[in-house]
C-alpha positions in Angstrom: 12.6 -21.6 25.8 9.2 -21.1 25.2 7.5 -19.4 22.2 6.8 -15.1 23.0 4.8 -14.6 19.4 3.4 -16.1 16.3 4.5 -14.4 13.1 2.5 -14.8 9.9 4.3 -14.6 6.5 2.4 -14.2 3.8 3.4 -14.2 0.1 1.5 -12.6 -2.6 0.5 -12.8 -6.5 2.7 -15.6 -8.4 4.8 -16.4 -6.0 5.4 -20.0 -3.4 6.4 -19.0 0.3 9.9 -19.9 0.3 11.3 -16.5 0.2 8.8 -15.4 2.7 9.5 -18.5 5.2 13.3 -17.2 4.5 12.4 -14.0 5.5 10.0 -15.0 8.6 13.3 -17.3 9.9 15.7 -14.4 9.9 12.7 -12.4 12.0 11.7 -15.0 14.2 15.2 -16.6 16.1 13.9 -19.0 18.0 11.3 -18.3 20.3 8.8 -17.8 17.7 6.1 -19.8 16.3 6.1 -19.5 11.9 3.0 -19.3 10.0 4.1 -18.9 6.4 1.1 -20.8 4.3 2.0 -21.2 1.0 -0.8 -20.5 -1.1 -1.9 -22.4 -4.9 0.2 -20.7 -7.7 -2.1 -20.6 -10.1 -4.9 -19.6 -7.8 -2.9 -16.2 -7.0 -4.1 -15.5 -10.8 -7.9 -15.9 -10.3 -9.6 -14.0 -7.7 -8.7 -12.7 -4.0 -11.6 -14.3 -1.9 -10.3 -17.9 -1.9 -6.8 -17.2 -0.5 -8.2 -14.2 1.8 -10.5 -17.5 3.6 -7.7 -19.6 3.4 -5.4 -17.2 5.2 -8.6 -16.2 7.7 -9.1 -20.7 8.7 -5.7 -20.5 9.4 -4.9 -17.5 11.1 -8.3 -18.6 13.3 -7.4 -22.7 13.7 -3.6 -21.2 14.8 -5.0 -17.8 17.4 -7.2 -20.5 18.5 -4.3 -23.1 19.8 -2.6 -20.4 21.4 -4.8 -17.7 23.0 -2.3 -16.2 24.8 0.6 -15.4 22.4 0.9 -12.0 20.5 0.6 -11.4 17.0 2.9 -10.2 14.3 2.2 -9.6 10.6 4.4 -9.5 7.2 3.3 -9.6 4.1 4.9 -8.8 1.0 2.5 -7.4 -2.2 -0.6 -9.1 -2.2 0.2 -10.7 1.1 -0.1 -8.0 3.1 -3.7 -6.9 1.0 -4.7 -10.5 2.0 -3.9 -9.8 5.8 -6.0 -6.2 5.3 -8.4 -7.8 4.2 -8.4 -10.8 7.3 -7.5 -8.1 9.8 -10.9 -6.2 8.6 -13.2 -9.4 9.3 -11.6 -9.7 12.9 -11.0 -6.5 14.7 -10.8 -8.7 18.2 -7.4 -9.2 16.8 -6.2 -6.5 16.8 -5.4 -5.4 20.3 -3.1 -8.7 19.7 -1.1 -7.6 16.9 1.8 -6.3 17.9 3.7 -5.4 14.4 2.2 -5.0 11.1 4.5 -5.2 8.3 3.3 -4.5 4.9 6.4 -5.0 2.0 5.7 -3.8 -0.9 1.4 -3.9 -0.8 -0.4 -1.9 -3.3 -2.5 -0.2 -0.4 -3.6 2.3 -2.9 -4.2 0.2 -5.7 -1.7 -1.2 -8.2 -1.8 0.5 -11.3 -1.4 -2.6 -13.4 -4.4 -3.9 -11.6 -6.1 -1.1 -13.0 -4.4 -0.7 -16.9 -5.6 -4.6 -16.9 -9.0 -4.3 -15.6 -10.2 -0.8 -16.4 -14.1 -0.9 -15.0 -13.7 -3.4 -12.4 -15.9 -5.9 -13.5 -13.2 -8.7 -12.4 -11.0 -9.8 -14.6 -8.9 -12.3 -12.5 -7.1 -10.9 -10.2 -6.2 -8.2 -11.7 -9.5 -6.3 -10.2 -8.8 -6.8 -6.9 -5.0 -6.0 -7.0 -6.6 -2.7 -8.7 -8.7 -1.8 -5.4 -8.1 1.2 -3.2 -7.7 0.0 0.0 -6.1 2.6 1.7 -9.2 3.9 4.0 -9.4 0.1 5.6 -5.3 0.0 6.3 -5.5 3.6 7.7 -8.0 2.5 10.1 -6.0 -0.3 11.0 -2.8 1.3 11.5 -4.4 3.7 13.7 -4.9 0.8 16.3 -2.1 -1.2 15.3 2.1 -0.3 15.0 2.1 -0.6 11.5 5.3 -0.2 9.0 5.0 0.2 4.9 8.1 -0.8 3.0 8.5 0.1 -0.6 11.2 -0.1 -3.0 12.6 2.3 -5.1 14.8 1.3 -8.6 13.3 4.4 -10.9 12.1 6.9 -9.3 9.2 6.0 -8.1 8.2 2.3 -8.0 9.8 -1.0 -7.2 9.3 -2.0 -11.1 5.9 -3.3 -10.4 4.6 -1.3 -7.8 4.7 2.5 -7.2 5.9 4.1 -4.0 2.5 6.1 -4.1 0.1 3.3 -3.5 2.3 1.5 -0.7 1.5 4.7 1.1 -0.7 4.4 4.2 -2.4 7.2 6.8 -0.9 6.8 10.1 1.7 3.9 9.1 5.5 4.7 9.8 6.8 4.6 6.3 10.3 3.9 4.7 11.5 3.8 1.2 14.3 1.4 0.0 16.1 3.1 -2.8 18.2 0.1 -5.5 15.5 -3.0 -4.2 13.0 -4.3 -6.6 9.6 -5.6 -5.9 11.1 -9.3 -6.1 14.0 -8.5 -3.6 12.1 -6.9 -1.1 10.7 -10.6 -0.3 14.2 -11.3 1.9 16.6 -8.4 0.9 19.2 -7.7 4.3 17.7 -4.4 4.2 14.2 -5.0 4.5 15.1 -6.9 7.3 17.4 -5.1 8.8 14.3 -2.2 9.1 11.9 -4.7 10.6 14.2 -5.3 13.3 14.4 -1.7 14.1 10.5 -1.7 14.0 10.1 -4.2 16.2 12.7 -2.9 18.7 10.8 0.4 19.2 13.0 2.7 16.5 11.1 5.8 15.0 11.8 5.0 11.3 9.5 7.9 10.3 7.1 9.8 11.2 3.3 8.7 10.9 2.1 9.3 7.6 0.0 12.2 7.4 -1.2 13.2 4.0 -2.1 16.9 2.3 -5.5 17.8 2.6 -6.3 18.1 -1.1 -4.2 14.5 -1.4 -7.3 12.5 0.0 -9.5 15.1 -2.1 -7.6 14.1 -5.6 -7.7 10.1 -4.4 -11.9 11.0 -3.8 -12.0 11.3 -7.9 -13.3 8.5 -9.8 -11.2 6.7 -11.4 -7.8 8.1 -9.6 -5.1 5.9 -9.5 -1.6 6.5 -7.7 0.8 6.7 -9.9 4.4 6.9 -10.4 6.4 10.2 -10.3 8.4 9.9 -13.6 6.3 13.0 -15.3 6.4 15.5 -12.6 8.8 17.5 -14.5 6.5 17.8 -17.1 3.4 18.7 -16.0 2.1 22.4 -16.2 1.2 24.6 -13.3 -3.0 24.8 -13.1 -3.6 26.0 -10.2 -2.0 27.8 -7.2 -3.2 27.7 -3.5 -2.8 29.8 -1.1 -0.2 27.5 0.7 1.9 27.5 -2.0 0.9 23.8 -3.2 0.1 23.8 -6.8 -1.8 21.2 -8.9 0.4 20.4 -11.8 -1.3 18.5 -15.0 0.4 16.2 -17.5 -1.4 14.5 -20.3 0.1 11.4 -22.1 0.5 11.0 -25.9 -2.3 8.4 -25.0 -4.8 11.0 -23.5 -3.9 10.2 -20.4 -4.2 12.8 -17.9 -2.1 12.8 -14.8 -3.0 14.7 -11.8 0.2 15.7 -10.0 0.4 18.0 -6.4 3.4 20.1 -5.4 4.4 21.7 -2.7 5.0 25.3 -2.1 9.0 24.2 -2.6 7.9 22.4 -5.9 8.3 18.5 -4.3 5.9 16.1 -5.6 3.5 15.4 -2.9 1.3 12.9 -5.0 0.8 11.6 -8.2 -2.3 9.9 -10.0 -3.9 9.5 -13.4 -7.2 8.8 -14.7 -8.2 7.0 -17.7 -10.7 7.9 -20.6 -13.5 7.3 -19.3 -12.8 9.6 -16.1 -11.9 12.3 -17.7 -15.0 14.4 -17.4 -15.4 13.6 -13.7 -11.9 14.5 -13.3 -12.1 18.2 -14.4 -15.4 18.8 -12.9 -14.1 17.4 -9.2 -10.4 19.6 -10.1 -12.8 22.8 -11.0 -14.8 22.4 -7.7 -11.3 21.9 -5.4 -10.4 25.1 -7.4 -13.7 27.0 -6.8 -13.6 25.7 -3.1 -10.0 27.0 -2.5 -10.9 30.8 -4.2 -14.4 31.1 -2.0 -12.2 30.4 1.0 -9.1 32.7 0.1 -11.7 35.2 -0.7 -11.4 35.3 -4.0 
């Protein structure tokens, strides 16, 4: 029976590809063509740009042997920022991809990424794990079916990654509650949702975000966060919607930057460090001053 598609599996940071390949057998049966590189351990420490060409002369060598086939995409962590990133450089693929899969990617940036190399100035990896890349997978998943899968053990993160930055504009979107970032690689579950992606189930609705969501992620230095402080933040300021901006600041300094709805849910969580926290209150006391000019007050 001949081949219908070519599915790419693509590991991420400290990792080999042999829970991916798992994964990519279980989604494949047999009238698939694999693509599941396996990229150099230690270079998944250094810097992004190497594996993103790697995965690129592949993808190109492999598109380029069978023309006619379909696409589809999964990549777990980093993976799926590496196939972001590849995706961006060839947007003739895209009417070709038929499923996008992103497991556990820090779209919005991972926080560690961030803690690790404050002012981006490239400290191994760690800077481009920190980078905000959700503008580039929102354009993406407008023109392609794309699914975000995160993983949930503590309220909001996988125990490496936060549910807020696997977030993405326009993606279908589903939360995994009990699966760690690890086990999201092959769980049954994760699986068992990318089945039901691919057969044409409605998981969720698009993913359309708050208004004042994209203006809090605008703020230099905001990084997503997870939602573990909520209840202790204090109300700042009400709209006229009945969101609130709710503030929280660590025994560190750290100010966190929470939004609630009108029925007091967390709608978004971020922090900034030190040396954003001028910017911070300045861009808050503009969304404030914006808000009262429009209600009128």
């Amino acid at each position: 029976m001949p081949e219908n598609f070519i599915l790419f599996a693509q590991h991420g940071w400290a990792d080999t590809n042999q829970a991916m390949m798992t994964l990519a057998e279980q989604l494949a049966g047999e009238n698939a063509q694999i693509v599941a590189p396996c990229l150099n351990y230690a270079m998944t420490w250094l810097r992004m740009a190497p594996l993103i060409d790697q995965v690129d002369a592949l993808a190109t060598a492999t598109l380029a042997r069978q023309p006619e086939l379909p696409l589809r995409i999964v990549g777990h962590s980093m993976g799926g920022l590496i196939w972001l990133e590849v995706l961006s450089r060839h947007p003739e693929w895209w009417q070709r991809v038929e499923f996008l899969v992103l497991v556990g990617s820090p779209v919005g940036g991972a926080d560690l990424g961030r803690l690790l190399d404050p002012l981006q100035v490239g400290v191994g990896v760690a800077a481009d794990l920190g980078r905000d890349r959700r503008s580039l997978a929102a354009r993406i998943a407008a023109a392609v079916n794309t699914l975000a899968i995160a993983g949930d053990v503590d309220g909001g993160s996988d125990g490496t990654i936060t549910v807020e930055s696997t977030r993405v504009p326009y993606a279908q979107f589903v939360c995994l509650g009990g699966i760690n970032h690890a086990a999201l690689r092959c769980h049954p579950r994760v699986v068992e949702q990318i089945q039901q992606f691919w057969g044409g189930s409605r998981l969720s609705e698009p993913m359309v975000s708050h208004p004042l969501v994209e203006d809090l992620r605008r703020i230099p230095g905001m990084t997503d966060a997870h939602r573990r402080d909520f209840a202790r933040a204090a109300p700042w300021h009400t709209f006229s919607d009945g969101s609130s901006l709710r503030l929280w600041r660590s025994p560190l300094g750290i100010y966190h930057v929470f939004l609630a709805s009108a029925a007091g849910d967390c709608l978004y969580s971020g922090y900034v460090g030190w040396m954003h926290t001028g910017e911070m209150w300045s861009a808050l006391k503009g969304l404030r001053a914006d808000a009262q000019l429009a209600e009128g007050g």
